[in-house]
N, C-alpha and C positions, 0 to 999 in steps of 0.2 A: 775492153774497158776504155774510158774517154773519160781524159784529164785537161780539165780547162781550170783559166786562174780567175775566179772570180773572187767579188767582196762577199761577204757574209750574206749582206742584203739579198745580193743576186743570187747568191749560191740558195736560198731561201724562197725568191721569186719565181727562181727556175724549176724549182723542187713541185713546186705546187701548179706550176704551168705542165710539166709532165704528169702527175696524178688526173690532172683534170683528162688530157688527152691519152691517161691512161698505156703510160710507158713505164712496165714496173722492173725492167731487169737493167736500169742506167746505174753507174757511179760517177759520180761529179765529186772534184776532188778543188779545193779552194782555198790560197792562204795554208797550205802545209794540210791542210785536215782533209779527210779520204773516211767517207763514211760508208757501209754497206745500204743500198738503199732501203731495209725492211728496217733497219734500222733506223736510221735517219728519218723513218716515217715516225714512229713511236718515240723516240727523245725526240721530234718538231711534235708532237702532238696530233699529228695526219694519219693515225691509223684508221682504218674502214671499222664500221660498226657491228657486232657478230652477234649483237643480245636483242632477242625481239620477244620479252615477257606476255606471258598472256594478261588482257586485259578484260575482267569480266562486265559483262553487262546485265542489268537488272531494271532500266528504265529510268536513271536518275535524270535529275536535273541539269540543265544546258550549263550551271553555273559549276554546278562538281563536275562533268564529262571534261570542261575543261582546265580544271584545277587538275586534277590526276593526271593529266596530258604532259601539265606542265611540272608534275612531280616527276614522273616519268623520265621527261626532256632531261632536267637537271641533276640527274642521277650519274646521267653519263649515258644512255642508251640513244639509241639511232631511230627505235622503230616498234612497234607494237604487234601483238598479233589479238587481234580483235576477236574474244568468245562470247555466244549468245548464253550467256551459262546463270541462270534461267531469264534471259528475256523473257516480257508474256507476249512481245507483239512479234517474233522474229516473220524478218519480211512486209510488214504492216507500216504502215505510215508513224507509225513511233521508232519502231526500228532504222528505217531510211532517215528519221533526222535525228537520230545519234548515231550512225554511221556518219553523214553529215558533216556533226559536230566533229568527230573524229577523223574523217580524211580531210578536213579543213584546216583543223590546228596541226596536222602530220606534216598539211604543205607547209605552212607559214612556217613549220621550226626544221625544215626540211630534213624529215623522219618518214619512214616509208611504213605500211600500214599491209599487217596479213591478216586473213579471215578465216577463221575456223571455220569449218563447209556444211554445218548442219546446226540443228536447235539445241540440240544439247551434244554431248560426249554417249554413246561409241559413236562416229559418222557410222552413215549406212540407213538413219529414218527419216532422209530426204525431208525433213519438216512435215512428216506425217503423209506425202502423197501414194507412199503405196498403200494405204488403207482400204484405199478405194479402187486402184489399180489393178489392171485384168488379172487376172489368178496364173499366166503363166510371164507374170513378171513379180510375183511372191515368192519368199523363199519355200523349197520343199527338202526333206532330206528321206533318205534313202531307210529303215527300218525294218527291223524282224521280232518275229517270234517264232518258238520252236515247241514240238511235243515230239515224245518219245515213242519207238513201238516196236513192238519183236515178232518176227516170223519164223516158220512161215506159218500165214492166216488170210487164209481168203475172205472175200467179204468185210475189208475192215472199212471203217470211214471215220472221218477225223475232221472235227471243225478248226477250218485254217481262216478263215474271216468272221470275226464275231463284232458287229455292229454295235457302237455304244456301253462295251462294256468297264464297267468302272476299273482302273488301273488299267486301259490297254488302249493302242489306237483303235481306229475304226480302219480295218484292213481290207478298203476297197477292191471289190473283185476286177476290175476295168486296170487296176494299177499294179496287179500282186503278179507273182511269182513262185511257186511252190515245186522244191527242191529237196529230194529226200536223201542222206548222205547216207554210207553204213560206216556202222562204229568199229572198234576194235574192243572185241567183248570182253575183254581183259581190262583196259586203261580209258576206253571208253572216245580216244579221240579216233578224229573223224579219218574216213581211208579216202581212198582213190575213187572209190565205186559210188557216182553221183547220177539219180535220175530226177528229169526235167517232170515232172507231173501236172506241170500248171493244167493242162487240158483236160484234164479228170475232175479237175475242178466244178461243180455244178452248185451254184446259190449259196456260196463258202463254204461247201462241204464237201472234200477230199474222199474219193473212192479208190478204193487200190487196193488190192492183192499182196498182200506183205509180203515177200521173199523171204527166207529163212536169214536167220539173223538179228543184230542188232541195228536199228534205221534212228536217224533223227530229220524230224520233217521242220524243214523252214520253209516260212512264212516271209517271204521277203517282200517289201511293198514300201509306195510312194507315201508320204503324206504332209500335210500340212501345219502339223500342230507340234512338230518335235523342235528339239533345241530348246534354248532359254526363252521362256514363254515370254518375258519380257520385250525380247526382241522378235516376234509375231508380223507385227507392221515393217520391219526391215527389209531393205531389198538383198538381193540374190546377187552375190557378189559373182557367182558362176556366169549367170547371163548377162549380154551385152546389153541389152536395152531396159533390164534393170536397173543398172547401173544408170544409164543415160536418163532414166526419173531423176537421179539425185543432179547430174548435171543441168537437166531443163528447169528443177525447180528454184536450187539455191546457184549455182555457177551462170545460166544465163541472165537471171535476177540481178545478179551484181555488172556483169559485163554492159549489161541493157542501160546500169545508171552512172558507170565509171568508165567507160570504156576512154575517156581522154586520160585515166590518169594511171592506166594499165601500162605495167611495165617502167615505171616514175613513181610516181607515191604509193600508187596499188601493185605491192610487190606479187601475193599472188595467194594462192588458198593452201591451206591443214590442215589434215585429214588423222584425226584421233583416235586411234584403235578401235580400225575398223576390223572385222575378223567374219569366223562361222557363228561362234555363239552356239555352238550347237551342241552342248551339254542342257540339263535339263534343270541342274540346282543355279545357284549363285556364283557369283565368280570366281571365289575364292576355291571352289571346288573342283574348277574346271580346267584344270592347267594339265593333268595327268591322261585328258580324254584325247584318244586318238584311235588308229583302225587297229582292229583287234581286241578290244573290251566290247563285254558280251551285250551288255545293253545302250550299248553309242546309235545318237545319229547319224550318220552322214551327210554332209552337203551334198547335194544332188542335183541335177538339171536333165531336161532331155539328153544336151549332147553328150551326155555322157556313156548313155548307151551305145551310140554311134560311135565311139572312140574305145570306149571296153570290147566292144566288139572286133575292132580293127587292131588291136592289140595282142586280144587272149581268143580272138576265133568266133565262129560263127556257136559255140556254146557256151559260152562266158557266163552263162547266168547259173551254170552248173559248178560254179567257182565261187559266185557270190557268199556262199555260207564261207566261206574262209576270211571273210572282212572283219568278222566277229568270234568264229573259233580256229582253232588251232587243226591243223589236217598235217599230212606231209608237208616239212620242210619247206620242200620246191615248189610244190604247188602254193603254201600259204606265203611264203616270199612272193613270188612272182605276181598272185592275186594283189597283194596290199600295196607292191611297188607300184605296179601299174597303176593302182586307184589313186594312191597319193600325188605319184606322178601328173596323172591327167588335172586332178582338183585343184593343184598345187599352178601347173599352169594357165587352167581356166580363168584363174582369180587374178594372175598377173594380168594376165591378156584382155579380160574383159573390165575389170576393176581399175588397178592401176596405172596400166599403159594406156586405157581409153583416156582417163582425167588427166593422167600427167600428157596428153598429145594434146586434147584441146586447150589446156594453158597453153603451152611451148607455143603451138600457133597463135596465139592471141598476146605473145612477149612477156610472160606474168611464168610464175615459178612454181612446180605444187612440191608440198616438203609432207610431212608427220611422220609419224609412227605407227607398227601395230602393238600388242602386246607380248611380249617377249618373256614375259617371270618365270621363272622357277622351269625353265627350259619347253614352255610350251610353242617356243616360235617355229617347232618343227611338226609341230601335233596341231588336231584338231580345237574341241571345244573354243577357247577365247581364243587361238589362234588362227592363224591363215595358211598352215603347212611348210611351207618352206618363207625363210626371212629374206633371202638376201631375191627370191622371183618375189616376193610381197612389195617389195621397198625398188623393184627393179624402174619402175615407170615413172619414180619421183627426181628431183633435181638435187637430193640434198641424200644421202643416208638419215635416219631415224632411231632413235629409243628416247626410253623416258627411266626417270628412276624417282620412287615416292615412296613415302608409307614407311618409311625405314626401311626400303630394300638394298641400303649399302650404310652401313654400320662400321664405324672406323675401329681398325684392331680383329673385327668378325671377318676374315676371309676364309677361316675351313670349315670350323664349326655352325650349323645351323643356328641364328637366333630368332628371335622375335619380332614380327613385322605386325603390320594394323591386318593383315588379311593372313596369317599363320606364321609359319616356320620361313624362312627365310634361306633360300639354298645359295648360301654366301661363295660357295666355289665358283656359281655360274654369274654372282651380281657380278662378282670382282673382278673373275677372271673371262670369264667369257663375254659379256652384255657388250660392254663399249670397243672391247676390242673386234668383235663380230661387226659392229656397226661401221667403226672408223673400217674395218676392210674394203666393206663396200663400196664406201668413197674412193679407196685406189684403185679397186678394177671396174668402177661404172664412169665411163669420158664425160658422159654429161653430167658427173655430180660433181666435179671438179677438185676433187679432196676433198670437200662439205660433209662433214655431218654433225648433225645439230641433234642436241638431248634437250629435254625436256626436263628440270631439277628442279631440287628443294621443294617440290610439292607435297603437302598433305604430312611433314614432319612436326606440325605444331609449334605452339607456340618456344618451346625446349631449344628451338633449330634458331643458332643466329650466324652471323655475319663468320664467325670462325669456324663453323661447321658445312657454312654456304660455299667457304673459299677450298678447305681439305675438300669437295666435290665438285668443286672446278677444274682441282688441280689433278685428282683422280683423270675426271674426263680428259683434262688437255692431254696429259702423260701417254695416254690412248690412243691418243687422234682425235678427238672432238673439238672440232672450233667453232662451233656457233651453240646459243645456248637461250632456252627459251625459259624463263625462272613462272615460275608456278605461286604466286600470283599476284598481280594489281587488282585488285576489290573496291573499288569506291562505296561498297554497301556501306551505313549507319556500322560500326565498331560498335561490340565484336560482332563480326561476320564469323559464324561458327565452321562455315563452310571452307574444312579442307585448309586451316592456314601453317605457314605463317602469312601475314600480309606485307607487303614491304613497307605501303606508308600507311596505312589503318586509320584510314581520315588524323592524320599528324600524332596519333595515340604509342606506334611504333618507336622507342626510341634508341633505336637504331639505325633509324632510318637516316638520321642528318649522316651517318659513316657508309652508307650503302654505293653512293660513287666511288669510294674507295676501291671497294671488289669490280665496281663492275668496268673502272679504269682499266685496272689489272688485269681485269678478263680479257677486255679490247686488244691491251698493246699485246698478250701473250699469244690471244688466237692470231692478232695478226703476224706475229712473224713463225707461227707455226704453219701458218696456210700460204697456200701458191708453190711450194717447193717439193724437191721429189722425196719420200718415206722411204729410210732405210733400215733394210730389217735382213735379220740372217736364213729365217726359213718359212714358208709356207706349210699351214694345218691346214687339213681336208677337214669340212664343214662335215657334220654326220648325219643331215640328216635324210637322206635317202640310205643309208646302212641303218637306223633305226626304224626303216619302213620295212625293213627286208630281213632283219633279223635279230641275233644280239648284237651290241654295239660296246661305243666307246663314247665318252660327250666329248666335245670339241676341246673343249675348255681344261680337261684334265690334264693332254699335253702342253696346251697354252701356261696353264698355270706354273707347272714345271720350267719351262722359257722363262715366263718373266721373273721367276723368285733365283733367277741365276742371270738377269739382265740379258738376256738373248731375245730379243723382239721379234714379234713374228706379225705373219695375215692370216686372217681366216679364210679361205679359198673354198668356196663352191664347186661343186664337181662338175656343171655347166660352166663355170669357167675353164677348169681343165681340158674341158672336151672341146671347146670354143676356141680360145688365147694362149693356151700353155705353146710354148717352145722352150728350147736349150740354146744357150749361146755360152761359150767357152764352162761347159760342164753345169752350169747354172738357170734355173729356171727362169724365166721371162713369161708375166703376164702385163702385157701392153706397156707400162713404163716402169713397172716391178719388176725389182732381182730378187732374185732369192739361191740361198746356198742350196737347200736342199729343198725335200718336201716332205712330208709327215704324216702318217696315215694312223688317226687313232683306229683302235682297234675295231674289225667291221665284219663279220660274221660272212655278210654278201655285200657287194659293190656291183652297181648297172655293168653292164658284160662291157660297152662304152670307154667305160673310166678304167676299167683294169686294161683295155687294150691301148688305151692312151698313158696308162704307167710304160706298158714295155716297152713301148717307143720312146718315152721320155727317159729310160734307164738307158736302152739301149745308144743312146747319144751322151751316155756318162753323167745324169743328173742321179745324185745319191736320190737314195726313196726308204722312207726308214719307217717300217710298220709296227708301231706299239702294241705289244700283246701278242701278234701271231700274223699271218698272213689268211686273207680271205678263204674261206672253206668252201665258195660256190660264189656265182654270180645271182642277182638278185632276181635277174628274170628264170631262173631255176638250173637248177643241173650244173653239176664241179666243172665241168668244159674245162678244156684244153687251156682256157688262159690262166688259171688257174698253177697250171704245170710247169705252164712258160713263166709265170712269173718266179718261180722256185727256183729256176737255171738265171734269172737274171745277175750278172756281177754286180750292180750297185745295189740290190735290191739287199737290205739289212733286216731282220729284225732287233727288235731289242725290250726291255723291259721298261716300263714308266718311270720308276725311278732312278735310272741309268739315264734317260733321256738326256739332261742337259750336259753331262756329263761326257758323253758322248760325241755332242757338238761340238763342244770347247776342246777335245783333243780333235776332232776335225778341223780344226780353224775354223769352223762356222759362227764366230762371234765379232758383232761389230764394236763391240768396248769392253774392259777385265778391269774387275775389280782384284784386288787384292784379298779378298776372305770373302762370307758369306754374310749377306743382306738380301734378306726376306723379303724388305719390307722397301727396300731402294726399287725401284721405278725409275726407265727413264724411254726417251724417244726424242729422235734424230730424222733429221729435215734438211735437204740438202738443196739452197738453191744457188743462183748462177755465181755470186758473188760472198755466198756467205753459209760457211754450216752450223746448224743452231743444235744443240743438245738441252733438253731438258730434263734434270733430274727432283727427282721429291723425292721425300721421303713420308709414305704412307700410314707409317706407325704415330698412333695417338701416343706413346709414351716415352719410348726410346728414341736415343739421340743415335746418329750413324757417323762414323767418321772414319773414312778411308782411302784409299787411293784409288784412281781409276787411269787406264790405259784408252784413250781417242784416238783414233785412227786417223788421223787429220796432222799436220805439221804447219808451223808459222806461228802466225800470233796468236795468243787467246787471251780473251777478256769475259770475266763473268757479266752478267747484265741480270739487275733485282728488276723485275717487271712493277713490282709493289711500290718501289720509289722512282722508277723509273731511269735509275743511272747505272752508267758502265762500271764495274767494279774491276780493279787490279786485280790481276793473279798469278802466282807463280808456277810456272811450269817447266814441264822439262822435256829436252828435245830426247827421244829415243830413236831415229832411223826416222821410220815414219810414221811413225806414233808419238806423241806428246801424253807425259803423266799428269797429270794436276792432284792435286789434295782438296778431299769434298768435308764439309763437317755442317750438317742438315741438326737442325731439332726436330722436334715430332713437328708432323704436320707444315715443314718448311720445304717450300721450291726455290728453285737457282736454275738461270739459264748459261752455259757454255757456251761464248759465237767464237768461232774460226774463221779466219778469211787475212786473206794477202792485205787489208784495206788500214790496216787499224796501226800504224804506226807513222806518224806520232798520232796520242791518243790520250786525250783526257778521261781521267777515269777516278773516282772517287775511293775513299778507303774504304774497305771494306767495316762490317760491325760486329768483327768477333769480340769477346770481350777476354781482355790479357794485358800483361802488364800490372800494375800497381793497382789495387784495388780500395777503396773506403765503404764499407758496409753504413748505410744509412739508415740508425734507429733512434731517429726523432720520435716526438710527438707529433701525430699526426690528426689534425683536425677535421674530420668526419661533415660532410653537409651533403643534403639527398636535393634532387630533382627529379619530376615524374618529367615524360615528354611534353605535356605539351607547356611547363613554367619553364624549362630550361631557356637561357642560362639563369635565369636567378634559383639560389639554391637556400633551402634550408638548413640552420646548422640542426646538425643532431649529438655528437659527439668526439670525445677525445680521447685516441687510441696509441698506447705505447706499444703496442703488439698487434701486428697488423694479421690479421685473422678471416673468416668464411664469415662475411654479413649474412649470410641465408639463415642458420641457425635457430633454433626456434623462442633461442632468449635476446633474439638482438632484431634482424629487419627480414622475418622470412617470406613475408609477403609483398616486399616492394620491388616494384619495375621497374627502371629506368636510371637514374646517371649519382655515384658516389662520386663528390669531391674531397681528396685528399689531400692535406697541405701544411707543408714543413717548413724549416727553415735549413741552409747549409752554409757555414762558412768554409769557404775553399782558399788557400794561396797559392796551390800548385800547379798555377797556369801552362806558362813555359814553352806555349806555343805544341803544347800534347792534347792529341787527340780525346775528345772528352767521353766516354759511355754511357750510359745510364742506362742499366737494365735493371728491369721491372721484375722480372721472376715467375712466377706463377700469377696468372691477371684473370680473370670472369667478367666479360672475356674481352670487350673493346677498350682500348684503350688511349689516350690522348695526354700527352705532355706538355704541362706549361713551367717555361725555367723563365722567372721575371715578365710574367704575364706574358711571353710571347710563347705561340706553339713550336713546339719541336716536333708536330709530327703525329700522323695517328697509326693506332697498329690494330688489325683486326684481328692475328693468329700470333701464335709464338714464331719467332723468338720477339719478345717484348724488349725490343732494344731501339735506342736514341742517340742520336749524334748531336750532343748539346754544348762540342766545340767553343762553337760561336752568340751561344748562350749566356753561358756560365761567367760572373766576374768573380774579381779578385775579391776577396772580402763576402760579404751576408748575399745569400742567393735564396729564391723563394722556391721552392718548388710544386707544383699545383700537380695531382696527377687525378683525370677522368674516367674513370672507370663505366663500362654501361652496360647492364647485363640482357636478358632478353626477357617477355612478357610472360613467362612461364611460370614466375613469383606470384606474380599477381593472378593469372587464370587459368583453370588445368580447363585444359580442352582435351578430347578422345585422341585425336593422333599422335599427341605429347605420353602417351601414357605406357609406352615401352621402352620410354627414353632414358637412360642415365642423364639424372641431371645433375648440372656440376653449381660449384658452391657460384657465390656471387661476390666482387670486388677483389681489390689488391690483396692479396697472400704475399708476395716478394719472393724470397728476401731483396728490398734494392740495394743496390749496387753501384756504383760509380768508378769505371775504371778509368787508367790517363796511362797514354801509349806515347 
């Protein structure tokens, strides 16, 4: 630490002369004040930018591409991320001068500028070049058919290639494979006893002699036309020089016209769930498709015979019928591991290691997502097989959340999404916490990981429903955040909204710096410092390749509904990073108490031989459900055995989990009772440790004690208003207690650190003390967005009520002004309250035409102090609801929507 005595000024010159040469772990202490520096960046207003919104393009005019720049700019964002979503020229000389237009205004407001990497969303149709491109840089997938036959009978023949027939491929005899398995005539699945026949084969018709018995002959073959027909023209995420189509088309394109501003304005390209695709309906359908369903394609390439080979033996193809049905145990484990295996790193290795190496070398950054929903980021169809080798070769961790895939209050129960059922255990509990993992055990992604929000929620979804999904993600680990969408089209743009400024129609929009303020200073002091958490979950999906399972998320969820914070852990990282230091795991700059094995039928022979060793050095290892029955490449093996005699090695039941850990002491913070719905996550850097807690519930208030492991000073910090808050706390040894009292949908930050004394710090805005319930008349006047502020009057309410109703204003958009009178004499130098109550949903205070303040979520409360005089006080209050009054758009339409304007009761308290 370096304590020098500067004036304000300097302490303020110095601050920002460091930032520039980029020195972030200093304290400069000046005139008695001693600030932490993540701190001091966010109260001086110098925090780094984390929001880079997508910005659609459709061909507008030079004069709107830079109006939306500059809506953009003043919102509070740093940076954009630029989609062709539907350009008609992308790459054409209209495209390149609104790119142009765009990295021009990015420099001049020095905002950095990312690129979506293709013409439309999924990446992967390189702007149509593989249309034309040689046939062995197309996708192909792997496919079967089967017929039945009983012996013994000689002379049988069987047509295994039928050309052109309606409902079937055309099963090329140059590409095929014909594999006859014998059944068990009883239950009908397939035995051990597998003959290779392709050679019998003569002008797709199978000759053979049936052995006695029951047979079933596959037809196993190459072809071209499988998966989502949609995606036909897409390249072959398997092959390397597939892939390198979509780099020479749209990646050297842009390098060739910006290469001065790469790595400076041109931050770098986003890659939007790119996947196999290789279901054959709609997307919505394809989340369940993975190896082992009887009519799936497989992603396919040559090398992959070369590697199945090298794997499962020089007869591997006498295995292939197990991709799709069910054999022995051993044998169908160890076929489906190995296939996932290889595909799973194909895709890394040729896909996203290739694109994310040629940015890094060129100084530019490559970030996205794949698709993740309803747990397909371990399976096939819309996915890529494995999430955390998909997302391995980018700079940032990735997911996205849209559609109402997270529903406030729906964490167990399935609800309603725009694309079906919505598997809320895995939105809530697995989705962000799987992704911020990533970010701790990948060096290059630096703690980064950026989601993709508020997309495709409709018009329903406003600034209070934007921030409970902000606060979701930060709680997680997400700190960059890409908001779904800036649309310059003509209003309404049907497409996919809400829009933020809706050519100025939004009125919501003048409060939308608001959130994304809050976004800024929270992700910055949650980023750069180290994640502390008490235990590591084993990632499932190589035990979902190999047999029954457990999802990741089930123990997770258990964790966080008892405040015990964990990581998701890959079993390539286990096998890679893991060690023990003093009884506790270490992956690269992660501790963790224990590790957690949901429950996993088979696990790679690898990762069970790297438990015994981690046990054997005293890291507990606690297997939910049971302990492994076999490893996955086949047969019980002896590690198996060993793991049984291990002393740390535990079982336990799922519902015992967390319970479990908190009598281990494996907990970094204790609450006093049970809170479901409290969330919180701890960030430890050189000078300062920051806790954030929220509370998740749309309804209930939380209020209770909590145990920090931390001693010295503590100060709450509201990111929303951006000031240090008093708090009182209590020393315990080395633990400090404090007192939490959250409303629905309220965050509050904890900082700890040696640095904070002396310490200005503002009161905090409980409401207590003497209260006056304000039931004036209150005078009613409306505004749409784009007359505001002049308002029309509409009327005069002694009962402040749900304007939506269908006898009063059910179709209006935009901003109710409310307005009172109060005489007050009880000044006296007390603290002044004003809370609002129940609000729909923005809200803005005016005490004697001056503002008090905007609030976009509960608790709807004002510090109007320094407002309020003695004697007649005016009180104005702005309410704004969102555009869902006025338009029902399709992805609004599973929305609860809630009423519009002031309900109260207000209130005024004086402390």
């Amino acid at each position: 630490m370096l304590y020098c005595d500067f004036s304000e000024k300097e302490h303020s010159e110095i601050i920002t002369y460091l930032h520039r040469i980029e020195i972030n772990e200093l304290k400069i202490e000046g005139k008695g004040l001693v600030v932490p520096n993540k701190l001091n960046d966010v109260l001086s207003g110098r925090e780094a930018n984390y929001i880079l919104p997508f910005f659609w393009q459709h061909g507008e005019d030079e004069e709107v591409l830079r109006e939306e720049m500059a809506r953009i700019h003043e919102s509070g964002i740093g940076a954009v991320c630029v989609e062709a979503r539907p350009h008609p020229d992308f790459l054409g000389t209209n495209w390149w001068r609104d790119m142009d237009i765009i990295i021009e205004e990015a420099k001049t407001r020095g905002m950095r500028v990312w690129v979506l990497d293709d013409d439309h969303f999924p990446t992967g149709h390189a702007a149509g070049r593989l249309k034309d491109a040689p046939e062995e840089l197309r996708r192909v997938f792997l496919s079967k058919l089967h017929i039945d036959a009983l012996g013994p009978k000689a002379g049988s023949s069987f047509a295994v290639a039928v050309p052109n027939l309606p409902g079937f491929y055309e099963a090329a005899s140059s590409n095929l494979t014909v594999i006859a398995v014998q059944r068990n005539s009883v239950t009908g699945e397939l035995l051990d006893e597998a003959i290779d026949l392709t050679s019998r084969v003569v002008n797709g018709r199978l000759y053979w002699d049936v052995p006695e018995g029951y047979w079933r002959i596959f037809t196993v073959f190459e072809n071209a036309i499988g998966g989502d027909p949609s995606k036909r023209d897409y390249l072959n995420p398997l092959i390397k020089d597939s892939t390198k189509v979509l780099i020479d088309t749209v990646y050297e394109a842009f390098y060739s016209r910006y290469q001065e501003y790469f790595g400076n304005t041109f931050a770098g390209f986003f890659s939007d769930e790119p996947g196999f695709y290789s279901g054959k309906n709609a997307i919505i359908t394809n989340y369940e498709i993975t190896v082992g369903q009887d009519k799936a394609d497989l992603p396919w390439c040559p090398e992959m015979e070369r590697l199945l080979e090298q794997e499962l033996g020089s007869d591997y193809k006498t295995l292939l019928p197990l991709l799709w049905q069910n054999g022995s145990k051993e044998a169908t484990s160890k076929t489906r591991y190995c296939y996932m295996n290889l595909v799973s790193m194909l895709y890394a290795e040729h896909f996203t290691d290739q694109i994310g190496d040629w940015c890094r070398e060129r100084k530019i950054e490559y970030i996205g997502h794949v698709i993740e929903d309803n747990n397909t980021h371990a399976r096939l169809g819309v996915g890529s097989g494995h999430f955390f080798r998909a997302l391995g070769g980018q700079d940032m961790s990735g997911l996205d959340v849209v559609l109402w895939q997270l529903n406030p209050g729906f964490d167990e129960i399935p609800s309603a999404w725009v694309a079906g059922e919505a598997d809320n255990e895995f939105f809530n509990y697995g989705l962000a916490k799987m992704a911020a993992s990533l970010s701790h055990l990948d060096p290059k992604k630096q703690g980064r990981t950026m989601a993709e929000v508020f997309g495709a929620y409709g018009w329903a979804e406003g600034l209070k429903l934007m921030k409970w999904m902000t606060d979701h993600m930060l709680v997680r680990g997400v700190n960059y955040f890409v908001p779904h969408a800036f649309s310059p089209k003509e209003f309404p743009d049907p497409d996919c909204p809400p829009h933020m400024y809706a050519r100025g129609k939004n009125p919501q929009y003048r409060y939308y710096k608001h959130l994304n303020h809050y976004t800024n200073r929270m992700s910055h002091l949650l980023t750069g410092g180290l994640h502390i958490a008490s235990a590591a979950v084993l990632y499932h999906a190589e035990a979902e390749w190999s047999g029954q399972y457990m999802y990741f998320h089930k123990p997770v969820k258990e964790l966080m509904r008892a405040q015990i914070d964990c990581d998701v852990v890959p079993c390539d990282s286990i096998i890679a990073d893991a060690a023990v230091q003093n009884e506790k795991l270490t992956l690269l700059s992660e501790t963790y108490d224990c590790l957690i094995v949901p429950y996993s039928e088979a696990l790679p022979s690898e990762v069970l031989l790297r438990f015994i060793e981690l046990t054997e050095k005293g890291l507990p290892v606690f297997f939910v459900g049971g302990l492994p029955a076999r490893t996955s490449e086949g047969g019980k093996g002896e590690l198996v055995e060993q793991l049984k005699r291990c002393k740390h090695v535990k079982v336990v039941v799922l519902e015992d989990l967390a319970q479990k850990l908190k009598s281990s002491g494996f907990t970094d913070i204790l609450t006093n009772g049970s809170y479901p719905f409290l969330r919180y996550y701890h960030v430890r850097h050189q000078d300062m440790d920051v806790f954030m807690f929220f509370n998740e519930h749309p309804i209930q208030d939380i209020c209770t004690e909590v145990i920090l492991p931390v001693k010295g000073s503590l100060v709450f910090y509201d990111a929303y208003s951006n000031k240090v808050i008093h708090t009182c706390s209590v020393q315990e040894g080395d633990s400090t207690r404090i007192s939490l009292e959250l409303s629905p949908f309220e965050a509050i930050v904890v900082l700890s650190s040696d640095c904070f004394e002396p310490f200005e710090t503002a009161p905090d805005l409980k409401r207590d003390g003497e209260e006056i319930l304000i039931e004036s008349l209150w005078s009613i006047s409306t505004a749409i967005s784009e007359q505001y502020p002049d308002f029309t009057p509409w009327a005069e309410h002694q009962k402040l009520t749900d304007l939506s109703v269908p006898s009063l204003l059910p179709d209006f958009s935009g901003t109710f002004r409310y307005e009172t009178f109060l005489n007050y004499d009880g000044l006296n130098g007390k603290q002044l309250i004003l809370d609002l109550g129940k609000v729909f949903e923005t809200a803005e205070v005016f005490i004697n035409g001056t503002s008090a303040g905007v609030r976009i979520s509960a608790p709807y409360r004002f510090d109007v102090s320094k407002l309020i005089q003695s004697g007649e006080n005016t009180i104005s209050v702005e309410v704004t609801n969102t555009l869902s009054k006025e338009i029902t758009d399709f992805c609004s339409r599973v929305a609860q929507h809630e009423p519009s304007g002031l309900l109260g009761p207000v209130r005024l308290s004086a402390r």
